[in-house]
C-alpha positions in Angstrom: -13.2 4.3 -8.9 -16.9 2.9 -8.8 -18.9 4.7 -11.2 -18.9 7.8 -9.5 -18.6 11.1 -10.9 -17.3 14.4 -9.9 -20.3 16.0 -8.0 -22.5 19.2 -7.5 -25.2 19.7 -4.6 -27.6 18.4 -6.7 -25.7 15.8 -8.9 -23.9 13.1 -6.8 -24.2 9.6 -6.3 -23.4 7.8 -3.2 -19.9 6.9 -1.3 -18.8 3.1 -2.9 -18.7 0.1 -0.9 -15.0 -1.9 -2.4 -13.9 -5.2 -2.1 -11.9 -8.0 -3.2 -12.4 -11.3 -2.6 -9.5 -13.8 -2.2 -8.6 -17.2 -1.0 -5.8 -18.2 1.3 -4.6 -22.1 1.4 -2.1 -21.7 4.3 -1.5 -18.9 6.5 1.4 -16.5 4.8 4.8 -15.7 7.4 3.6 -11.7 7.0 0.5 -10.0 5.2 1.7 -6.5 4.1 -0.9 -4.3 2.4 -0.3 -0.6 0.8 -3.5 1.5 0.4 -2.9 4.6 -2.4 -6.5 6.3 -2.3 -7.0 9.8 -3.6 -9.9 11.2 -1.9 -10.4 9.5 1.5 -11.0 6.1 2.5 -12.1 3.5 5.5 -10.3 -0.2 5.5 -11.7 -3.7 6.7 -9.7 -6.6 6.5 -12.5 -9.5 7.2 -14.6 -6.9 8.6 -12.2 -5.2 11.4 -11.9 -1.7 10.5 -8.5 -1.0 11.0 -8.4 2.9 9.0 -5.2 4.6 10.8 -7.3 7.7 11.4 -10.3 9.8 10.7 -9.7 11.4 6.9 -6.9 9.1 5.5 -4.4 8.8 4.0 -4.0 12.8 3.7 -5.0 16.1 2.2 -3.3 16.6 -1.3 -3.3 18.0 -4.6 -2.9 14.4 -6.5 -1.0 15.6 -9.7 1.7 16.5 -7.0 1.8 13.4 -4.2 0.0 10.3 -4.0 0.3 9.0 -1.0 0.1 5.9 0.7 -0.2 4.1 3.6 0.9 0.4 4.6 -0.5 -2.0 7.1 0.6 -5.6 8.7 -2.6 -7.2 8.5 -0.6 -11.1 9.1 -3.4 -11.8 12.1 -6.0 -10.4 10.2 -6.4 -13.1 7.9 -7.7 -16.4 7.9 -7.6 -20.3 6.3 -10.2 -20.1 3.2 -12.2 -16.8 2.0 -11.1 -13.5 3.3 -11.9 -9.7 1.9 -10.4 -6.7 2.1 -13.1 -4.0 2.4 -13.1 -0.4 1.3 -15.0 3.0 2.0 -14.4 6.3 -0.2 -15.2 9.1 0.0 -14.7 12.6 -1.9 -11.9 14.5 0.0 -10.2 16.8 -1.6 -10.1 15.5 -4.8 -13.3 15.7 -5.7 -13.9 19.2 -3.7 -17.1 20.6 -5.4 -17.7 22.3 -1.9 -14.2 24.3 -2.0 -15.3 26.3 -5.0 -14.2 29.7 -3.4 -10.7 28.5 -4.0 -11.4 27.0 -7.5 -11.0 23.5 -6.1 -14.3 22.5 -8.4 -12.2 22.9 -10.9 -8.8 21.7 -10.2 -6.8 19.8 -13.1 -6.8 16.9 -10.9 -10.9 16.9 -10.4 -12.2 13.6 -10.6 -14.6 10.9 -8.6 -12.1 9.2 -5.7 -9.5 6.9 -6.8 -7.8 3.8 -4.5 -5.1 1.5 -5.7 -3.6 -1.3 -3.2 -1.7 -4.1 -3.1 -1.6 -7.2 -0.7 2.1 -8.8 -0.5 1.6 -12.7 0.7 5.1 -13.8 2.2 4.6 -18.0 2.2 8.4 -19.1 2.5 10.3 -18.1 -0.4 6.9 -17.5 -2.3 5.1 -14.0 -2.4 1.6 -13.2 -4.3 0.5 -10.2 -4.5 -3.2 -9.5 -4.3 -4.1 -6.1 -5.9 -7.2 -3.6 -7.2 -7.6 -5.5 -10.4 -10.7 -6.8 -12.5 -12.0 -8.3 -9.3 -12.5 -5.6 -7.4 -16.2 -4.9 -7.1 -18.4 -2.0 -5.7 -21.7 -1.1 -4.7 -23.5 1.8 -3.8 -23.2 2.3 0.4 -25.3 4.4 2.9 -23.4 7.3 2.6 -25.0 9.3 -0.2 -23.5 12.8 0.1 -20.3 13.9 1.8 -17.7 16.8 1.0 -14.8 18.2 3.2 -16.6 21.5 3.5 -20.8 20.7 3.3 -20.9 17.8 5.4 -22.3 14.5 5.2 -25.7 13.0 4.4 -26.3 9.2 5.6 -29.1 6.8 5.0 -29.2 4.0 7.4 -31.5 2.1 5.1 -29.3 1.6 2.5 -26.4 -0.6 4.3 -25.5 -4.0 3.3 -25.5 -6.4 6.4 -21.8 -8.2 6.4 -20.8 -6.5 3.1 -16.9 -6.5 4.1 -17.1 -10.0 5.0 -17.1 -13.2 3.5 -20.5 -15.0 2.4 -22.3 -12.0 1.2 -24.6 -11.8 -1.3 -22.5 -10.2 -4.4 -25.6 -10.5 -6.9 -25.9 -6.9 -7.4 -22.3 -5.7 -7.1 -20.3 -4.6 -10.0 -16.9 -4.5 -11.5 -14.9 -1.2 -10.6 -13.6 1.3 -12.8 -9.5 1.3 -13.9 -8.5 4.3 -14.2 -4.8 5.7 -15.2 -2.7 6.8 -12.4 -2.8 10.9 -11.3 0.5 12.8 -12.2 2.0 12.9 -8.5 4.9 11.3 -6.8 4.6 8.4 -4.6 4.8 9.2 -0.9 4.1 6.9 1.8 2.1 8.9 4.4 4.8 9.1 7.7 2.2 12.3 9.1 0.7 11.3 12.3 -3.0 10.4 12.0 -6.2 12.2 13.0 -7.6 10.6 16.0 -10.7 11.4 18.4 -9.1 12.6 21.7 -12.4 13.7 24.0 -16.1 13.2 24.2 -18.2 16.2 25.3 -21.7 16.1 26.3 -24.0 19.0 25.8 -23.9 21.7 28.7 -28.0 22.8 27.7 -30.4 21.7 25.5 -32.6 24.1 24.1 -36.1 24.1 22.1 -35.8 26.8 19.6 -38.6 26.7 17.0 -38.9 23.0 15.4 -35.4 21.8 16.7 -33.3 21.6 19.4 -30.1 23.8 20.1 -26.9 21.8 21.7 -24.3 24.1 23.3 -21.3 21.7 24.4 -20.1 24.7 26.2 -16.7 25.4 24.0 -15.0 26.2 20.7 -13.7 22.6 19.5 -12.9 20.7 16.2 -14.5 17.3 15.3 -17.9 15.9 15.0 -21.1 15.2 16.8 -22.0 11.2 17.4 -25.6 10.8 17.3 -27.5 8.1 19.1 -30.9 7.2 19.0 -33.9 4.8 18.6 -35.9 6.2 15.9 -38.8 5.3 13.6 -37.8 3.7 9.8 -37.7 6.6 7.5 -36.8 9.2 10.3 -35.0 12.0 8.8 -32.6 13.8 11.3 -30.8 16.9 10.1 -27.8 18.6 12.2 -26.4 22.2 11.5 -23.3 23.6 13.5 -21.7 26.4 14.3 -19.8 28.9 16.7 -22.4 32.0 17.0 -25.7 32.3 18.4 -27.8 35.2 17.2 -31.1 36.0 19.2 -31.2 32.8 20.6 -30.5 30.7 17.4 -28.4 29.4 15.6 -26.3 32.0 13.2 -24.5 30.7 10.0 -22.5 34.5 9.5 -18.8 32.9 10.6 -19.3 29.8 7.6 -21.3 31.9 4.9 -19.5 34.0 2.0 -21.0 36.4 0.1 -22.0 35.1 -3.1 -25.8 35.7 -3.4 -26.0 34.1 -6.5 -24.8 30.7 -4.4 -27.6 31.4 -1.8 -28.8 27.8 -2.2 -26.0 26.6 -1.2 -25.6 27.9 2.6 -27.4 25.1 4.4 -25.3 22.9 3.4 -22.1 23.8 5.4 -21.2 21.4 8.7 -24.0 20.3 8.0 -25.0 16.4 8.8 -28.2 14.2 7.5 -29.4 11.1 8.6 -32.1 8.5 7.8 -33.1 6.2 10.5 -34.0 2.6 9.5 -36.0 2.2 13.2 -34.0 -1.1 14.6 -32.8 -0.4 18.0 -30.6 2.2 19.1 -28.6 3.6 15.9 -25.5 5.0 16.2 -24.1 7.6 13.4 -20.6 9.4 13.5 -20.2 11.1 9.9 -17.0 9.2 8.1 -15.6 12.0 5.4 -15.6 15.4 6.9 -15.1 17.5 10.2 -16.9 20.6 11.7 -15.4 23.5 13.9 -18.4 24.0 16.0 -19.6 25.0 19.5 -23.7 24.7 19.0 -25.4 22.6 17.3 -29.2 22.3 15.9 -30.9 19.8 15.3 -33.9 18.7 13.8 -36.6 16.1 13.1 -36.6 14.2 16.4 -39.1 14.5 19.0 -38.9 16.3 22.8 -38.5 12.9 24.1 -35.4 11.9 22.1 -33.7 15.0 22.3 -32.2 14.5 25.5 -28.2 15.2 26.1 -27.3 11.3 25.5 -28.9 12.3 21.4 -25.8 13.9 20.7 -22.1 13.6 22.0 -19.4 16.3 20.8 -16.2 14.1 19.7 -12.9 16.4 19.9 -10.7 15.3 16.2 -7.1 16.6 16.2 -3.5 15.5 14.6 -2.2 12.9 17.4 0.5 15.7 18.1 2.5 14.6 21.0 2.8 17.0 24.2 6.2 18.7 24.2 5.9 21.2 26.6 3.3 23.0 28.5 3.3 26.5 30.8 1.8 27.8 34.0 2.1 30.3 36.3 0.3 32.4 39.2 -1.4 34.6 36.2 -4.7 32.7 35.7 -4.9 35.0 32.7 -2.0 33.7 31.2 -2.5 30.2 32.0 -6.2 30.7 29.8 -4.2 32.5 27.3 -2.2 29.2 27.1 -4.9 27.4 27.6 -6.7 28.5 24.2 -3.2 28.7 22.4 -3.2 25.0 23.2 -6.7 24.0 22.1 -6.7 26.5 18.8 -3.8 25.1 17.9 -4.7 21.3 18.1 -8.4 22.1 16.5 -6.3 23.9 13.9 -3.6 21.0 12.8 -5.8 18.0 10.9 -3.0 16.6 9.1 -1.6 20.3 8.4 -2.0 23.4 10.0 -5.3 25.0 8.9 -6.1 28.5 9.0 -9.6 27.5 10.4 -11.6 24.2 11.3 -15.3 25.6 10.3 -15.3 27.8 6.9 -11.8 27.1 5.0 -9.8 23.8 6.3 -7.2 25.5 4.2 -3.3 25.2 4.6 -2.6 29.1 4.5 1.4 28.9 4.5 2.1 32.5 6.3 -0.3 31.0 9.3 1.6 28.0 9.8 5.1 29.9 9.5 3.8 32.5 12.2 2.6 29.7 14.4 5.5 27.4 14.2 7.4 28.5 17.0 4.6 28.2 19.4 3.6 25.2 18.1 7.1 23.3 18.5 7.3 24.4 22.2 3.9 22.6 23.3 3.3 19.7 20.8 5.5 17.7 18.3 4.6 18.4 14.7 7.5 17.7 12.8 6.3 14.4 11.5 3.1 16.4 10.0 5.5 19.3 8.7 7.6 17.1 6.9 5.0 15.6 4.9 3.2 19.1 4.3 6.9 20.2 3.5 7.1 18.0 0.6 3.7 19.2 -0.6 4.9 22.9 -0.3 8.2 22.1 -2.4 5.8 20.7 -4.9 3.6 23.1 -5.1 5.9 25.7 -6.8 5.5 26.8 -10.1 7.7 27.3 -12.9 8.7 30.7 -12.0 9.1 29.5 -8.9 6.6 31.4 -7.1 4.5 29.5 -4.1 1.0 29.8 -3.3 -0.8 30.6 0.0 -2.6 28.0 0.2 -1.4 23.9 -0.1 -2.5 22.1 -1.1 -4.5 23.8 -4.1 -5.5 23.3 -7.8 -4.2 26.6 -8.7 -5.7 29.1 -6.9 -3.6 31.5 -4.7 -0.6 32.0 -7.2 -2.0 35.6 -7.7 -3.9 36.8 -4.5 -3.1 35.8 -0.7 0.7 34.6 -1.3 3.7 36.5 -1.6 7.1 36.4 1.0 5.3 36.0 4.3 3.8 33.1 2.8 6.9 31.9 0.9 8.6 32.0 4.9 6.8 28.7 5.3 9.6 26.9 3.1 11.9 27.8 5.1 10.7 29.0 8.8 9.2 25.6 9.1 12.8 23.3 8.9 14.1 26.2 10.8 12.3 25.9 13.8 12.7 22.5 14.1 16.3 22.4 13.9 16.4 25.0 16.4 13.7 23.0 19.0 14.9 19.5 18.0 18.2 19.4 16.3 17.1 17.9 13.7 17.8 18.5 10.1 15.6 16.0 8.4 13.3 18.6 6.5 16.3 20.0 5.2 17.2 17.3 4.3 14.4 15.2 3.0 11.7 17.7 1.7 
């Protein structure tokens, strides 16, 4: 941790920059690094970002799992000075905007946590190079995010060549230690999120002091925004699925707690300060939107052309296991959308929905599991969600609807539909696959 707390709207401080410095005399045989970070993060190994995908390592409730990831990073490194760099953001375990599910005020609540360890093979030798006293942090441009709100970014904040070797460390300071979170260690297996289209903007629309994108369809991921702005430019980007008279309509993301009013514009939402140096590209690092429009704000009628903003499609990398057509062009759209829900729905887990909950509502996924093993291959993703069901029971043994959660759904929303995940889910796959490794390793 980097002197960051656990935030509201109008407390937070920004997303840390990590990194620890190290030397290398002679090039080590292999270069194996494990990344534990609760919350999300972003890696650089002498500036190379080489994340596995958007929203690492995983979704979790952190007194259950911790997991991990591992990279070979042997090529990565060099003779002399190298760094390993580090990103973090909130996640869900610091998920001030899930507080319609209590995750505000989970046992596991904190700022974001990362732990890592480099393993140096040199012939018989091995050093290990880990998050200790030398790991050092400074404030970065991102200065807002949450799974649910969004993410706010000022451009005029970033550190030229921060993750590399030779900068300028005057103003950094020493991390945080922290003791370790309750939950198991788990190295990640899931597949990873990964962008897998780019959709430009069917119309662009003036509607009062902004512009209105429509990319034409329902889909899960972000908007990329490109532009050459002035220093100081402040770009703000709303979206959603409904248009109401022409605008924009926030009904499908809202909930009705008037006495939370102030909170609604900040759902999907994205923010962005330009420091005018050229063209500046922005893709938000911590969160994901289900979206078909959006608005946006603060540029002028010459910049918002449909090159401002591209729609980047984020799913699970499930891989294609079968597909369906026939002469019914009815059905073949049926399967069509059964196909894209499906993949929009499934970022690390199934979710019940991409743009208001980004929940894992266990009856959903149970329901959906047969479909879903004849057109992709999830069982790499239900395996690790699995484990994080079986964990998630309480003493008595009851489940809750939703996992991962703090506590919430043990007493509304769960129940034996919901409980059928534990079971349907190794079920299917044995009957699609053969395989019994769920039954066997949850």
């Amino acid at each position: 941790s980097f002197g960051r707390k656990t935030c509201r709207l109008d407390d937070w401080v920004s997303a840390p920059y990590l990194r620890r410095d190290f030397a290398v005399d002679v090039l080590p045989k292999k270069a194996e690094l494990t990344v534990c970070a609760l919350g999300f993060y972003e890696l650089f190994v002498n500036g190379k970002k080489i994340t596995k995908g958007h929203l690492s390592p995983y979704i979790v409730n952190s007194d259950q799992v911790l997991p991990y990831d591992t990279y070979d990073v042997t090529d990565l490194l060099v003779v002399g000075e190298n760094v390993l760099g580090f990103i973090l953001g909130n996640g869900m375990q610091n998920g001030f905007g899930g507080f319609i599910w209590d995750f505000d005020k989970t046992a596991f609540l904190s700022a974001p946590n990362l732990a890592f360890a480099l393993e140096l093979i040199t012939g018989d030798k091995k050093t290990v190079i880990e998050a200790d006293e030398n790991l050092i942090g400074h404030p970065s441009p991102i200065i807002f995010d949450d799974l649910r709100y969004g993410e706010k970014y000022d451009a005029n904040q970033e550190i030229a060549n921060w993750n590399l070797p030779g900068c300028d460390l005057s103003d950094w300071m020493p991390s945080i230690h922290r003791s370790t979170n309750r939950g198991e260690a788990m190295l990640c297996d899931a597949r990873p999120i990964v962008a897998t289209q780019e959709i430009k903007a069917v119309s662009v629309t003036p509607v009062d002091d902004g512009y209105l994108y429509d990319f034409g369809v329902n889909l899960v991921g972000l908007t990329r925004l490109s532009i050459k702005g002035k220093k100081g430019q402040h770009i703000v980007i709303d979206h959603d699925e409904l248009i109401e008279d022409g605008r924009l309509s926030r009904k499908s993301i809202m909930f009705d707690r008037p006495h939370l009013a102030h909170l609604n514009p900040y759902v999907q939402r994205t923010e962005y300060t330009c420091r005018g140096e050229g063209i500046e590209t922005y893709i938000p690092h911590f969160t994901y939107y289900g979206f078909r429009y959006a608005f946006i704000t603060g540029v002028e009628a010459n910049e918002a052309t449909p090159e401002l903003l591209t729609a980047v499609v984020m799913n699970t990398s499930l891989g294609d296991r079968g597909d369906f057509s026939c002469s019914n062009e009815i059905i073949n759209k049926l399967q069509e959308m059964t196909r894209r829900s499906t993949l929009g729905n499934f970022q690390h887990f199934p979710n019940d929905c991409p743009h208001r909950e980004k929940n894992g509502w266990t009856a959903d996924a149970a329901l959906s599991a047969e479909q879903t093993l004849l057109n992709f291959e999830p069982e790499d993703n239900y395996l690790m969600w699995e484990k994080c069901i079986v964990r998630a029971m309480n003493d008595e043994g009851a489940l809750p609807g939703i996992v991962p959660t703090g506590g919430w759904g043990f007493h509304w929303g769960n129940g034996p539909v919901s409980d059928g995940a534990l079971f349907e889910l190794p079920y299917r796959i044995y009957l699609h696959t053969g395989k019994p490794d769920m039954l066997i390793k949850a």
